[in-house]
mmCIF file of the protein (N, C-alpha, C, O) and its ligand, coordinates in Angstrom:
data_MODEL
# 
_entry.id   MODEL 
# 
loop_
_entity.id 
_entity.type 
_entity.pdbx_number_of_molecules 
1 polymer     1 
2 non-polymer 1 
# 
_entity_poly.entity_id                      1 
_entity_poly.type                           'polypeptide(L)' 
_entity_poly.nstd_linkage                   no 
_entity_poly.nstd_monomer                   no 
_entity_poly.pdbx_seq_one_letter_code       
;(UNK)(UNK)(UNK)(UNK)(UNK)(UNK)(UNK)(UNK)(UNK)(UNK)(UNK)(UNK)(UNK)(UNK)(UNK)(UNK)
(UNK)(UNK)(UNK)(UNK)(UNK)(UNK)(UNK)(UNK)(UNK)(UNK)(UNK)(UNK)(UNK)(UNK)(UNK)(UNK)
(UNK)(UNK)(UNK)(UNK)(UNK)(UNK)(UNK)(UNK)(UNK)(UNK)(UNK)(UNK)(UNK)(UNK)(UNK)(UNK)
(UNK)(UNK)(UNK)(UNK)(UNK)(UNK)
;
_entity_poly.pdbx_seq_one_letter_code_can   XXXXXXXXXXXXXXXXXXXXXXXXXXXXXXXXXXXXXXXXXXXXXXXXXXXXXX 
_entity_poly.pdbx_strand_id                 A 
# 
loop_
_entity_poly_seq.entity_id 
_entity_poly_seq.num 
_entity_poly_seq.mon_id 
_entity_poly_seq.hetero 
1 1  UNK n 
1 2  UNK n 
1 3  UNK n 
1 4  UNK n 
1 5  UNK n 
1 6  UNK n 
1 7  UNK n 
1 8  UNK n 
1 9  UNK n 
1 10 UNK n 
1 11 UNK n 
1 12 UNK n 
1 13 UNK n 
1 14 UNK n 
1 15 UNK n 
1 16 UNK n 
1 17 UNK n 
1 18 UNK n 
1 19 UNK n 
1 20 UNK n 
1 21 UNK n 
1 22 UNK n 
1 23 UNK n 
1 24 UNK n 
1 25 UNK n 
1 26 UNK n 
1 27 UNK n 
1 28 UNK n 
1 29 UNK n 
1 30 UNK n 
1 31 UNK n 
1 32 UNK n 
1 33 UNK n 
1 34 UNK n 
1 35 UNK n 
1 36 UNK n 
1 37 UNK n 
1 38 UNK n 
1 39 UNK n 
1 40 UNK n 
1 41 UNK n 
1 42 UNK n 
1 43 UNK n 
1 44 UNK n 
1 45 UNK n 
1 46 UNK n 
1 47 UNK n 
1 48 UNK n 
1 49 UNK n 
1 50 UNK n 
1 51 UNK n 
1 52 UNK n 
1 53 UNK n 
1 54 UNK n 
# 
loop_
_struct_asym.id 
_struct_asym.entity_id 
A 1 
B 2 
# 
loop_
_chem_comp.id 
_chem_comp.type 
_chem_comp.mon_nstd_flag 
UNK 'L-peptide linking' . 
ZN  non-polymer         . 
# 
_pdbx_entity_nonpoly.entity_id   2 
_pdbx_entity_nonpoly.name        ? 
_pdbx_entity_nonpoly.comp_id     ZN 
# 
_pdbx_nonpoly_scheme.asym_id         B 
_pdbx_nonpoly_scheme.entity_id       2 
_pdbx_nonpoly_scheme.mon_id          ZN 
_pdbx_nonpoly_scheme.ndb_seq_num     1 
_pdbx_nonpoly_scheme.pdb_seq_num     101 
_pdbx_nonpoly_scheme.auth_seq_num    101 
_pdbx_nonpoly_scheme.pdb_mon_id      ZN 
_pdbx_nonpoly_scheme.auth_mon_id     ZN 
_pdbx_nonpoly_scheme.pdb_strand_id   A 
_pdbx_nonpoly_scheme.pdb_ins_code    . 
# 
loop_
_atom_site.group_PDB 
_atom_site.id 
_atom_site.type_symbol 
_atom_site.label_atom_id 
_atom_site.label_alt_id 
_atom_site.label_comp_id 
_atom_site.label_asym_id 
_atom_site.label_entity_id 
_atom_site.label_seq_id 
_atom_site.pdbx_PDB_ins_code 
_atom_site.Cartn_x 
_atom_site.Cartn_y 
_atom_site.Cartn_z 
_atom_site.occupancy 
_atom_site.B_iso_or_equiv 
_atom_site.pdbx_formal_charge 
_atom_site.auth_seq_id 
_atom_site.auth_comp_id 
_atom_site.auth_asym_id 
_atom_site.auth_atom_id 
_atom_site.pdbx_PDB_model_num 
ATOM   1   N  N  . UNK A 1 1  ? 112.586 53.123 -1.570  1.00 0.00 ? 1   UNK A N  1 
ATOM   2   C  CA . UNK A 1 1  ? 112.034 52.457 -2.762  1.00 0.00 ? 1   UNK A CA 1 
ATOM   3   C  C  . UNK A 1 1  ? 111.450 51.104 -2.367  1.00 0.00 ? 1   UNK A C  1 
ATOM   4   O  O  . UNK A 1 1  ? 112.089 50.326 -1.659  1.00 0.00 ? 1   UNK A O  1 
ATOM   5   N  N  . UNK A 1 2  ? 110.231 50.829 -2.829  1.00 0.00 ? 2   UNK A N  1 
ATOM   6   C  CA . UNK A 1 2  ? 109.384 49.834 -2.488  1.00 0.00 ? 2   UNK A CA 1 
ATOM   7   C  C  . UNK A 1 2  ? 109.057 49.268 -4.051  1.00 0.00 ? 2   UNK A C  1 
ATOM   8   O  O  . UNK A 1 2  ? 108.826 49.959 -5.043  1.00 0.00 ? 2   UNK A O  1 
ATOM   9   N  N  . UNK A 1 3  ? 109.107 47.917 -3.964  1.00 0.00 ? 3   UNK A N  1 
ATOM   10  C  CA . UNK A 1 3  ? 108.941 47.115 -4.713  1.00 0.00 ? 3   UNK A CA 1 
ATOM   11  C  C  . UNK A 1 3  ? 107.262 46.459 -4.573  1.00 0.00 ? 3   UNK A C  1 
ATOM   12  O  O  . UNK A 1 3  ? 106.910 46.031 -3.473  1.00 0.00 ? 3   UNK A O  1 
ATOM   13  N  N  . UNK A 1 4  ? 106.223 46.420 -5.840  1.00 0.00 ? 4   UNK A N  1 
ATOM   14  C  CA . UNK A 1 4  ? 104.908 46.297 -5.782  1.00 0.00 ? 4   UNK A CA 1 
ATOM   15  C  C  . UNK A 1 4  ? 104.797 45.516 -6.307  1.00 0.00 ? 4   UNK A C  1 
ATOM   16  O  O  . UNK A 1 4  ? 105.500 45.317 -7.298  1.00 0.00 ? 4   UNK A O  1 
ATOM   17  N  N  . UNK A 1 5  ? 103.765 44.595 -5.869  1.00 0.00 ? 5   UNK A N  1 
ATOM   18  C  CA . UNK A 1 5  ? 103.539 43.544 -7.218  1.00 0.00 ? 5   UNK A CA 1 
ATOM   19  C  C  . UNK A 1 5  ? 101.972 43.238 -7.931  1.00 0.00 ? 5   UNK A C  1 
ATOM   20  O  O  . UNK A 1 5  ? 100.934 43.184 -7.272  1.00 0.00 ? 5   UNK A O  1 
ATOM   21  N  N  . UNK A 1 6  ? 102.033 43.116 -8.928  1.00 0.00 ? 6   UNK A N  1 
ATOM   22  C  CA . UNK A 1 6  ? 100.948 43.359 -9.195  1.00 0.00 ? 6   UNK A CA 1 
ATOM   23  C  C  . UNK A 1 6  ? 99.951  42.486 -10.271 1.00 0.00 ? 6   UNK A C  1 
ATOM   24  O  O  . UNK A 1 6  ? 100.601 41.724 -10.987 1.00 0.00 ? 6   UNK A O  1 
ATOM   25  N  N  . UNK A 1 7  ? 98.499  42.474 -10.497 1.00 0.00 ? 7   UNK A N  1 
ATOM   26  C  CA . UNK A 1 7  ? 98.387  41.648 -11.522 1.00 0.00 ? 7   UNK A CA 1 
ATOM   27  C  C  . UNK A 1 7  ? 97.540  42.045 -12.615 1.00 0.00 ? 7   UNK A C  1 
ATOM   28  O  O  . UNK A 1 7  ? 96.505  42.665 -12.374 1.00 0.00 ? 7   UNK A O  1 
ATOM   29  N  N  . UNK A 1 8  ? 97.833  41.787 -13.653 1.00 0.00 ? 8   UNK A N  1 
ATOM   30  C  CA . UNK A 1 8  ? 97.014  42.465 -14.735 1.00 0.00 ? 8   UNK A CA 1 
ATOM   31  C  C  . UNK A 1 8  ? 95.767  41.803 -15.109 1.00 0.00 ? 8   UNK A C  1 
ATOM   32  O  O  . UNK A 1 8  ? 95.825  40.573 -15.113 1.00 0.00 ? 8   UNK A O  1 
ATOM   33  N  N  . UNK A 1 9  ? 94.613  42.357 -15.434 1.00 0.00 ? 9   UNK A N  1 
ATOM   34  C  CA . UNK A 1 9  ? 92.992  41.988 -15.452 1.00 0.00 ? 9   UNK A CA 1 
ATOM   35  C  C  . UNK A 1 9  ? 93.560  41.424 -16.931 1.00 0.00 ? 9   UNK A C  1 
ATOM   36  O  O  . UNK A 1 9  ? 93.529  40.213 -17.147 1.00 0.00 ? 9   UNK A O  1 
ATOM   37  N  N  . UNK A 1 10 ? 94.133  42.454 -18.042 1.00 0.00 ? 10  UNK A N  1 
ATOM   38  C  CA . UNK A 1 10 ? 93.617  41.932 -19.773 1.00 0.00 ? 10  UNK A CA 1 
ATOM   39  C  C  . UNK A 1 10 ? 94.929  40.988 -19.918 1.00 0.00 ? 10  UNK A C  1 
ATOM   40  O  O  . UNK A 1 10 ? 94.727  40.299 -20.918 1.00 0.00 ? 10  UNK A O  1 
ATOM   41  N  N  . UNK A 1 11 ? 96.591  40.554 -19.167 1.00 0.00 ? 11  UNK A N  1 
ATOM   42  C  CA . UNK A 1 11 ? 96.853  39.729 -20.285 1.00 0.00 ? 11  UNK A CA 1 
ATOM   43  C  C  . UNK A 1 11 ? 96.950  38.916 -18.955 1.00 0.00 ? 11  UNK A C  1 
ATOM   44  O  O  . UNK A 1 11 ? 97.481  37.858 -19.292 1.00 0.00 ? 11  UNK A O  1 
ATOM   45  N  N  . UNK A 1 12 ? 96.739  38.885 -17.805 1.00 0.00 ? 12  UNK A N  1 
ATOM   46  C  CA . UNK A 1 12 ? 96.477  37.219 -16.669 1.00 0.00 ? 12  UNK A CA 1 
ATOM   47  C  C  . UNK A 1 12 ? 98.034  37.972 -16.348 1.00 0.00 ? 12  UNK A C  1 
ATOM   48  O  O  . UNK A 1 12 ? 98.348  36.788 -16.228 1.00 0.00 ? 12  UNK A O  1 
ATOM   49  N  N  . UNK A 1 13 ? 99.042  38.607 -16.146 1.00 0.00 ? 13  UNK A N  1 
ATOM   50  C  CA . UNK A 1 13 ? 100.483 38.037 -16.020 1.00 0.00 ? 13  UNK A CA 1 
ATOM   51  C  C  . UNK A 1 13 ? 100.930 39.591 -14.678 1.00 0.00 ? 13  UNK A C  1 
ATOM   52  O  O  . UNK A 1 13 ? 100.572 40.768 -14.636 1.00 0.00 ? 13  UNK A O  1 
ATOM   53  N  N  . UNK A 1 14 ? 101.898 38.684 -13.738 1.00 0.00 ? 14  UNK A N  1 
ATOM   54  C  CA . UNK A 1 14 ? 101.902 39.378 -12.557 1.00 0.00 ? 14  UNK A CA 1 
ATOM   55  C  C  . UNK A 1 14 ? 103.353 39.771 -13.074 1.00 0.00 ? 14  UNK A C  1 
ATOM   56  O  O  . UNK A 1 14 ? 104.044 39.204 -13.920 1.00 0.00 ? 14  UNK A O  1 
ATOM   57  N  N  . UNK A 1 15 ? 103.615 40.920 -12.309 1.00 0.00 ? 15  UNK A N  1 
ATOM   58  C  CA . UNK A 1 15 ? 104.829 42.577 -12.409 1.00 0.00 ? 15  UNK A CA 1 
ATOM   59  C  C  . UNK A 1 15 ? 104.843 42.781 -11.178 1.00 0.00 ? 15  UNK A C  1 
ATOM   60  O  O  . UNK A 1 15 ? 104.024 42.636 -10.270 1.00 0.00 ? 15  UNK A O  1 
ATOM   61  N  N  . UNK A 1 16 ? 106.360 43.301 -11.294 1.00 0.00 ? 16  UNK A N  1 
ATOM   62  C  CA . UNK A 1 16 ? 106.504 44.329 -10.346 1.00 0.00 ? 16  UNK A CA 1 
ATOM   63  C  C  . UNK A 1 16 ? 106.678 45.679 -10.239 1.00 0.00 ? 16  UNK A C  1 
ATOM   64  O  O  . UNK A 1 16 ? 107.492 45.590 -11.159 1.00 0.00 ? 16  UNK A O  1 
ATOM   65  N  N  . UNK A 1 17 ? 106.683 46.731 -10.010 1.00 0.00 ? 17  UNK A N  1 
ATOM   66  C  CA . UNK A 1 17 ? 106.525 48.110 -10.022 1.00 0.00 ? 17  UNK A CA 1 
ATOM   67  C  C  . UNK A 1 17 ? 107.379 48.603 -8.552  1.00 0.00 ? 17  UNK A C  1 
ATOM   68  O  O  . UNK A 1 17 ? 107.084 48.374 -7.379  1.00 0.00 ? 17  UNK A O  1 
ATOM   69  N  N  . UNK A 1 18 ? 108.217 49.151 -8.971  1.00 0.00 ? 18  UNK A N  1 
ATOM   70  C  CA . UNK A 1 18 ? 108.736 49.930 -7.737  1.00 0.00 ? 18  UNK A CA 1 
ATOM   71  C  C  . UNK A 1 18 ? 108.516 51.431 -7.688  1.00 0.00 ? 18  UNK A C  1 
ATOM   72  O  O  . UNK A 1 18 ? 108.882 52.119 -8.641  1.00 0.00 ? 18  UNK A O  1 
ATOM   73  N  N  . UNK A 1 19 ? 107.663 52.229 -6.126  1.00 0.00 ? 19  UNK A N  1 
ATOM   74  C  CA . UNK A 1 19 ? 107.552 53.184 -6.318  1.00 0.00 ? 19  UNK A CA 1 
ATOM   75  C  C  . UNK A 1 19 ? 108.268 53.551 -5.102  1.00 0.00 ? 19  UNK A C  1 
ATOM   76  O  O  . UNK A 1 19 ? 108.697 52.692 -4.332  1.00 0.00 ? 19  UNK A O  1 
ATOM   77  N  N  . UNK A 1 20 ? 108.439 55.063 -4.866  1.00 0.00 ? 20  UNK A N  1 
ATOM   78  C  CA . UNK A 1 20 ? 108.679 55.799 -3.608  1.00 0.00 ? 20  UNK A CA 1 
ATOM   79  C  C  . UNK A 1 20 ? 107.661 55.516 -2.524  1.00 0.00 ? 20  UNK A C  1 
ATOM   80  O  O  . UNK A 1 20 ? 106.541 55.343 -3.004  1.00 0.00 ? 20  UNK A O  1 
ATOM   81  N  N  . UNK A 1 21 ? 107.706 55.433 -1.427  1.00 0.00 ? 21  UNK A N  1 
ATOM   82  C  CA . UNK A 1 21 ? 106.789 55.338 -0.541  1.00 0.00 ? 21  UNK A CA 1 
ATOM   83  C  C  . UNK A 1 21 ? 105.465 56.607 -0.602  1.00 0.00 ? 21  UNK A C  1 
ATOM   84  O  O  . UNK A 1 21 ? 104.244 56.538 -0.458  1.00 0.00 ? 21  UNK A O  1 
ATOM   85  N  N  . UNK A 1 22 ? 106.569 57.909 -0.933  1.00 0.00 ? 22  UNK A N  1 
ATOM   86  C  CA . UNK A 1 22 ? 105.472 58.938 -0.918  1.00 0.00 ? 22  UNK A CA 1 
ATOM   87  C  C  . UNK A 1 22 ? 105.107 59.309 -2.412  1.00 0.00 ? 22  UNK A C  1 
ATOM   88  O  O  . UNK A 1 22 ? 104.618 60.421 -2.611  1.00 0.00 ? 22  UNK A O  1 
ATOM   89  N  N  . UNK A 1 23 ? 105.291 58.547 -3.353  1.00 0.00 ? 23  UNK A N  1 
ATOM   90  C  CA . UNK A 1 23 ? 104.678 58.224 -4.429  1.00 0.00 ? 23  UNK A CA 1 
ATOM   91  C  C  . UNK A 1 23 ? 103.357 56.955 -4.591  1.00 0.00 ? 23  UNK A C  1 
ATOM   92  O  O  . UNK A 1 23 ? 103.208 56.346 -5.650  1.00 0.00 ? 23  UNK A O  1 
ATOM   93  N  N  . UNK A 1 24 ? 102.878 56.819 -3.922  1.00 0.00 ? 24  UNK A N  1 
ATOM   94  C  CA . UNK A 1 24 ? 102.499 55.340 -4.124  1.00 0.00 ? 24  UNK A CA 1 
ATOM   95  C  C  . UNK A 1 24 ? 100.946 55.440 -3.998  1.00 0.00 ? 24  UNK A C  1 
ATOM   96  O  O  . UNK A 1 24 ? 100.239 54.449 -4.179  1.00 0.00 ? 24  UNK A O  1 
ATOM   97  N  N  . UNK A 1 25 ? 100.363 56.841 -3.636  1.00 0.00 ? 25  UNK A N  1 
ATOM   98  C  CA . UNK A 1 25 ? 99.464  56.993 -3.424  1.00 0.00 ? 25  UNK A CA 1 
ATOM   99  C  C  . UNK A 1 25 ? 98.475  57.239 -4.707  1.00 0.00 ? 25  UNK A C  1 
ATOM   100 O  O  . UNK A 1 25 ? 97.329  56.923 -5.029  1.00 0.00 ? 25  UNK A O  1 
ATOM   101 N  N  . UNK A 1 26 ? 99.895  58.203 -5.421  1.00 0.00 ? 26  UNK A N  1 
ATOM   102 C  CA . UNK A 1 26 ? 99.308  59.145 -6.648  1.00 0.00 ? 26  UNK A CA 1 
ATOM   103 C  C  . UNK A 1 26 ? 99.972  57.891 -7.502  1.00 0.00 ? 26  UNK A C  1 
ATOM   104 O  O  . UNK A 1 26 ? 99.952  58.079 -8.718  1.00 0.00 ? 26  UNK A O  1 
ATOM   105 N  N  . UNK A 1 27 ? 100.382 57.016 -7.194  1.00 0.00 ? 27  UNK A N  1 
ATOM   106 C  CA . UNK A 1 27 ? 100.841 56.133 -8.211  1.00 0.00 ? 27  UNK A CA 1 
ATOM   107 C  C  . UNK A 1 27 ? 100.412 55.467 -9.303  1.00 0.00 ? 27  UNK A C  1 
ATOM   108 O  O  . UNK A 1 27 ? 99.547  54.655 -8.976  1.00 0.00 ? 27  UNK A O  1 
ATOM   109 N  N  . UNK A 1 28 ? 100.687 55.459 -10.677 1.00 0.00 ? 28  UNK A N  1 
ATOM   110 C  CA . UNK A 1 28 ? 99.446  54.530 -11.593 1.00 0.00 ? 28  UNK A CA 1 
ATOM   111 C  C  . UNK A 1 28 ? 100.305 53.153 -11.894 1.00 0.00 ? 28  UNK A C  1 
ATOM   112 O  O  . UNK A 1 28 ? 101.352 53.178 -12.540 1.00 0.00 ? 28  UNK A O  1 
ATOM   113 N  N  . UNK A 1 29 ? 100.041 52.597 -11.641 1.00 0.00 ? 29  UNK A N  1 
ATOM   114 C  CA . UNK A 1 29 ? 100.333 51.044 -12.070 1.00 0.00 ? 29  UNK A CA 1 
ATOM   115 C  C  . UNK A 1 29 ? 99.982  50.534 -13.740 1.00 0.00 ? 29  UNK A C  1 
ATOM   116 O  O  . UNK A 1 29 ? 98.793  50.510 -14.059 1.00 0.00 ? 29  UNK A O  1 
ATOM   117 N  N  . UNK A 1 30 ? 101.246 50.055 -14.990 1.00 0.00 ? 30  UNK A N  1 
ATOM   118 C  CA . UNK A 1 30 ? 100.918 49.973 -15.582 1.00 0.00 ? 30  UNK A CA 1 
ATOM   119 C  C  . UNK A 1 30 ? 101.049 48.464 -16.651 1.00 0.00 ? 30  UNK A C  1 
ATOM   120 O  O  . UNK A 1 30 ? 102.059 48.513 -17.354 1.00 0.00 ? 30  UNK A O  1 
ATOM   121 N  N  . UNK A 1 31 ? 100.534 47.696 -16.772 1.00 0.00 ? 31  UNK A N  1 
ATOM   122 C  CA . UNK A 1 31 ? 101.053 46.435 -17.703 1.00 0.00 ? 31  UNK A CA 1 
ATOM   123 C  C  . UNK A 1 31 ? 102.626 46.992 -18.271 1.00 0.00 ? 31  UNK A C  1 
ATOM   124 O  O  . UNK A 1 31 ? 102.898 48.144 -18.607 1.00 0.00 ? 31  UNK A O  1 
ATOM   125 N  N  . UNK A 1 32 ? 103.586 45.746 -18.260 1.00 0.00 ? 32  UNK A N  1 
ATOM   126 C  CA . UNK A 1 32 ? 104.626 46.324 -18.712 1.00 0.00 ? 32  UNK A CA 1 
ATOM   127 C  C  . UNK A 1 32 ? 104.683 45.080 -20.157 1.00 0.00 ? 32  UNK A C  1 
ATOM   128 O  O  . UNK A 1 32 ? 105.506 44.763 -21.016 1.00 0.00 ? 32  UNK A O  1 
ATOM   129 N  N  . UNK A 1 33 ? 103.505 44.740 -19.827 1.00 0.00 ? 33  UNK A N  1 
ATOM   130 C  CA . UNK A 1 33 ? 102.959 43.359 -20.625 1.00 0.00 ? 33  UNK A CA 1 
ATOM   131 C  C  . UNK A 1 33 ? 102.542 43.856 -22.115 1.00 0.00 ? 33  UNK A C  1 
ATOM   132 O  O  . UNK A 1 33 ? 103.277 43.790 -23.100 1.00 0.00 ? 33  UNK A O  1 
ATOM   133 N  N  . UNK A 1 34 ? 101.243 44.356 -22.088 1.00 0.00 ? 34  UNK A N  1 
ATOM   134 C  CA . UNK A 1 34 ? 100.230 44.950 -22.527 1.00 0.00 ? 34  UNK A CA 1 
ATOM   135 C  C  . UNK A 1 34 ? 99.788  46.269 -22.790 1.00 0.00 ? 34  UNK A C  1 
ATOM   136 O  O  . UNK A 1 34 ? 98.952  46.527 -23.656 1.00 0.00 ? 34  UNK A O  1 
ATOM   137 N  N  . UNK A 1 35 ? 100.623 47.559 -21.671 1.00 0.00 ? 35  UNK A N  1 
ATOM   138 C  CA . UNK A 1 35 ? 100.284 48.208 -21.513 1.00 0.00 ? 35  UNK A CA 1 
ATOM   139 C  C  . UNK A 1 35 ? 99.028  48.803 -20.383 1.00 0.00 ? 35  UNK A C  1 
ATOM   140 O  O  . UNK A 1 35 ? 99.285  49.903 -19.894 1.00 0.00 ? 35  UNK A O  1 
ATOM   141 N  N  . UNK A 1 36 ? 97.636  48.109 -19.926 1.00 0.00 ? 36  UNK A N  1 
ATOM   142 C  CA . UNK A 1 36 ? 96.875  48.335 -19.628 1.00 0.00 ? 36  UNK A CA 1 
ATOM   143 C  C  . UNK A 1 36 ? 97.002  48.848 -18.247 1.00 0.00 ? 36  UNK A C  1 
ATOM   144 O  O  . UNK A 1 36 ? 98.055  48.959 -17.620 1.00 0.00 ? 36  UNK A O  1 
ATOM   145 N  N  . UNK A 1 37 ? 95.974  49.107 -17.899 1.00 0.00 ? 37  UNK A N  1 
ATOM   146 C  CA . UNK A 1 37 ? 95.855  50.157 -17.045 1.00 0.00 ? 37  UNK A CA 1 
ATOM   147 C  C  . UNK A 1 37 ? 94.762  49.385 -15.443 1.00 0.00 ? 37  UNK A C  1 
ATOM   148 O  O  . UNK A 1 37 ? 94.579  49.748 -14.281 1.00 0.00 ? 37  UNK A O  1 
ATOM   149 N  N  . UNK A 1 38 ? 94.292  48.196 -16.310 1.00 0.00 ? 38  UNK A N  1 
ATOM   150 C  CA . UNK A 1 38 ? 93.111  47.061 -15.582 1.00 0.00 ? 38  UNK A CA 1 
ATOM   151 C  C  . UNK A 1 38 ? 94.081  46.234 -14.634 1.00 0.00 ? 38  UNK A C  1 
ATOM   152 O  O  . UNK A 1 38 ? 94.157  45.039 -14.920 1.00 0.00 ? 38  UNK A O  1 
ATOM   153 N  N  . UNK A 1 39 ? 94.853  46.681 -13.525 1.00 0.00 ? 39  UNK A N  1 
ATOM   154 C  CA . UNK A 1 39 ? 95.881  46.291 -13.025 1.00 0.00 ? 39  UNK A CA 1 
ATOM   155 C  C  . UNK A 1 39 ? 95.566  46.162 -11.265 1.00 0.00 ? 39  UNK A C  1 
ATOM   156 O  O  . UNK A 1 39 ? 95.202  47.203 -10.720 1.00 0.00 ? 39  UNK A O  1 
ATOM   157 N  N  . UNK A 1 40 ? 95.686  45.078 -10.518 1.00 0.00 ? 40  UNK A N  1 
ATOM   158 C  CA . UNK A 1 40 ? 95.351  45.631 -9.166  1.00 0.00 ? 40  UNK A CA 1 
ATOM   159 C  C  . UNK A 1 40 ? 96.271  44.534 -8.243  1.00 0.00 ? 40  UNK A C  1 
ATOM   160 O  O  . UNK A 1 40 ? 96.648  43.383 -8.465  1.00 0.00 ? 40  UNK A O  1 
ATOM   161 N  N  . UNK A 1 41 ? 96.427  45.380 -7.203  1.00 0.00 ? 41  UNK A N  1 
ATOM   162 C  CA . UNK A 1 41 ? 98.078  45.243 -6.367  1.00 0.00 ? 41  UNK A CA 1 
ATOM   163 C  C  . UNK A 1 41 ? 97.612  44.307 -5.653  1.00 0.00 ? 41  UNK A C  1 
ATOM   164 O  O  . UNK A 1 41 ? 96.507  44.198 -5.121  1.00 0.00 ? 41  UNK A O  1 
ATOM   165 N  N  . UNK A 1 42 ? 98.980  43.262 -5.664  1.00 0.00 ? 42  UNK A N  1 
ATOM   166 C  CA . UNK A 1 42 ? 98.276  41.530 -4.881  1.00 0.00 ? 42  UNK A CA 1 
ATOM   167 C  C  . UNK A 1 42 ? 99.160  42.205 -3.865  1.00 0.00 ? 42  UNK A C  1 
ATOM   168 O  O  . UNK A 1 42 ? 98.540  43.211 -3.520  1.00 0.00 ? 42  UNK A O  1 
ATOM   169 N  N  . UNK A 1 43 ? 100.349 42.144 -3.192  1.00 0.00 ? 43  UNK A N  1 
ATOM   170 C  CA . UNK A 1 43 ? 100.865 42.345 -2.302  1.00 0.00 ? 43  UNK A CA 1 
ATOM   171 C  C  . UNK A 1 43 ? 102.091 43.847 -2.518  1.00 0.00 ? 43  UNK A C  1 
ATOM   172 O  O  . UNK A 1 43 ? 102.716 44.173 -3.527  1.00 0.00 ? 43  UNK A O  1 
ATOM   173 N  N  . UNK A 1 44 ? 102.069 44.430 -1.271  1.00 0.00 ? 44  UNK A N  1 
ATOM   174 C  CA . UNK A 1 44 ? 103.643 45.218 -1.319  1.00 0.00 ? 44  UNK A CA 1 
ATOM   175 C  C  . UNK A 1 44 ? 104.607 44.767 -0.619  1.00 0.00 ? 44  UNK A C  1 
ATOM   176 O  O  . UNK A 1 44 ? 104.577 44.759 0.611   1.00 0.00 ? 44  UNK A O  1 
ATOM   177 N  N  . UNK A 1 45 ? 105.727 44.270 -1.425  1.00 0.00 ? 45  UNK A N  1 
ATOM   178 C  CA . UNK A 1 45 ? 106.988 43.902 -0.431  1.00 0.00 ? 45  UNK A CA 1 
ATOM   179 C  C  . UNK A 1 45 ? 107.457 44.913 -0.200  1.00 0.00 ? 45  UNK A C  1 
ATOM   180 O  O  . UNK A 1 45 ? 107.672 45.507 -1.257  1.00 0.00 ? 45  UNK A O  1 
ATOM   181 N  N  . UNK A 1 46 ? 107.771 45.507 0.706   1.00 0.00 ? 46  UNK A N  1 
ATOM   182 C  CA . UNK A 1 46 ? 108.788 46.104 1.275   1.00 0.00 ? 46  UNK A CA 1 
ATOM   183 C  C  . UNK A 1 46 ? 110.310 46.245 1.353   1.00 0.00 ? 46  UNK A C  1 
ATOM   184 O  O  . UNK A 1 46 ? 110.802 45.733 2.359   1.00 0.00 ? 46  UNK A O  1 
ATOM   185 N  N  . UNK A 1 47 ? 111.008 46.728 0.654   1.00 0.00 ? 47  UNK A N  1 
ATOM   186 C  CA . UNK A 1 47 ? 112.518 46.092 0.699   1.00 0.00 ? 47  UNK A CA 1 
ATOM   187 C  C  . UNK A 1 47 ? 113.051 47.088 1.352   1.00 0.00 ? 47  UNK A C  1 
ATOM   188 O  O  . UNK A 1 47 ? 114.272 47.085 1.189   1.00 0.00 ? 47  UNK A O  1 
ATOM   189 N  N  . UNK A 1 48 ? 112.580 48.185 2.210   1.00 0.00 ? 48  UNK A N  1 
ATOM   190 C  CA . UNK A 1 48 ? 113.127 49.150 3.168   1.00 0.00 ? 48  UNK A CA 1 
ATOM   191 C  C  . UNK A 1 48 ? 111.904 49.032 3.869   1.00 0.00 ? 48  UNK A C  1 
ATOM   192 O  O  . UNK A 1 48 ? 110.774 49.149 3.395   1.00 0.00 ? 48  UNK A O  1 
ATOM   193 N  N  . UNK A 1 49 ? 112.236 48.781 5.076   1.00 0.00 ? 49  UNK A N  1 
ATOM   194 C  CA . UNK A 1 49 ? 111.504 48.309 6.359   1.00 0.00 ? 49  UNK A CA 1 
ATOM   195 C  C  . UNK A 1 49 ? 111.879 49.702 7.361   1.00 0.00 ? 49  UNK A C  1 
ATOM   196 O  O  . UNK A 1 49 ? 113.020 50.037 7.679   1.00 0.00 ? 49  UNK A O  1 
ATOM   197 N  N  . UNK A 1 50 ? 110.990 50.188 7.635   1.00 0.00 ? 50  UNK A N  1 
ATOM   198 C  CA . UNK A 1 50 ? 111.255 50.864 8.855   1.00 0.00 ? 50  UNK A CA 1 
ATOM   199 C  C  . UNK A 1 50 ? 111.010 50.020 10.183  1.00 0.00 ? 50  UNK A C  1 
ATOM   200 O  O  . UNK A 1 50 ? 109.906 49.478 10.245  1.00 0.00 ? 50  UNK A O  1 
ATOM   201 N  N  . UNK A 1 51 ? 111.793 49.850 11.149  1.00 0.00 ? 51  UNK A N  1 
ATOM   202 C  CA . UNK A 1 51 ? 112.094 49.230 11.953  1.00 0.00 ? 51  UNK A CA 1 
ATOM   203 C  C  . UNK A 1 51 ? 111.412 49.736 13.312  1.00 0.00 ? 51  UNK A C  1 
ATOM   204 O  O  . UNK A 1 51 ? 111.772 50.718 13.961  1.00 0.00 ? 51  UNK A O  1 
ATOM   205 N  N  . UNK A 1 52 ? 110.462 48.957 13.580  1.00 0.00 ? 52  UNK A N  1 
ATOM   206 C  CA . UNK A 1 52 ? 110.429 49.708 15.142  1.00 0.00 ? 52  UNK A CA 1 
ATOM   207 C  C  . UNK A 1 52 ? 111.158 48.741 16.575  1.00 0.00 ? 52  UNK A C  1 
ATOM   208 O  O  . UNK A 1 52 ? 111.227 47.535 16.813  1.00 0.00 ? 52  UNK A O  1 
ATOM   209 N  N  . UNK A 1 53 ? 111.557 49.825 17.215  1.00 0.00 ? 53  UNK A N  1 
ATOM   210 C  CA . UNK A 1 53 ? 111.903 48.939 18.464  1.00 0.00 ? 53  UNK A CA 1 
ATOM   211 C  C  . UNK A 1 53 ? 111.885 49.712 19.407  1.00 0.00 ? 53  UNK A C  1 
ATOM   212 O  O  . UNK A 1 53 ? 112.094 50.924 19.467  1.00 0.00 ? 53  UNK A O  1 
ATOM   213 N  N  . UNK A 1 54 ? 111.541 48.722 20.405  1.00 0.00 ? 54  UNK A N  1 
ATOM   214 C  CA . UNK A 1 54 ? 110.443 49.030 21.553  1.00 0.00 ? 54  UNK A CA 1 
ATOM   215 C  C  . UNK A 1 54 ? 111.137 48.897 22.259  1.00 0.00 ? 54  UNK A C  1 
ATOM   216 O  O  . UNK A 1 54 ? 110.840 49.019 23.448  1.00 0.00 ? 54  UNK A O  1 
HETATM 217 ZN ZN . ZN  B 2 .  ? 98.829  43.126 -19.238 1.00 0.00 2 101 ZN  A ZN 1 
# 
């Protein structure tokens, strides 16, 4: 589970959205504000990191 964040075009106000990793593609992002749908992803935090080591 990944935590998204996001910002809405109609009311100005940033959310977060947590999806599955292999959800995230088909994912819709939605105002939890407003409702709207005019929404676009400033950053993804990650709160499960796959780890590489070398
Ligand atoms: Zn909104």
């Amino acid at each position: 589970m990944s935590q998204y964040l996001y910002h809405c075009q109609d009311c100005e106000k940033d959310f977060t959205q947590q999806h599955h990793i292999s959800d995230i593609e088909k994912a819709e992002a939605t105002c939890p504000h407003c409702g709207s749908k005019r929404v676009h992803q400033l950053v993804a935090a990650f709160s499960a990191v796959t780890s590489k080591k070398s």
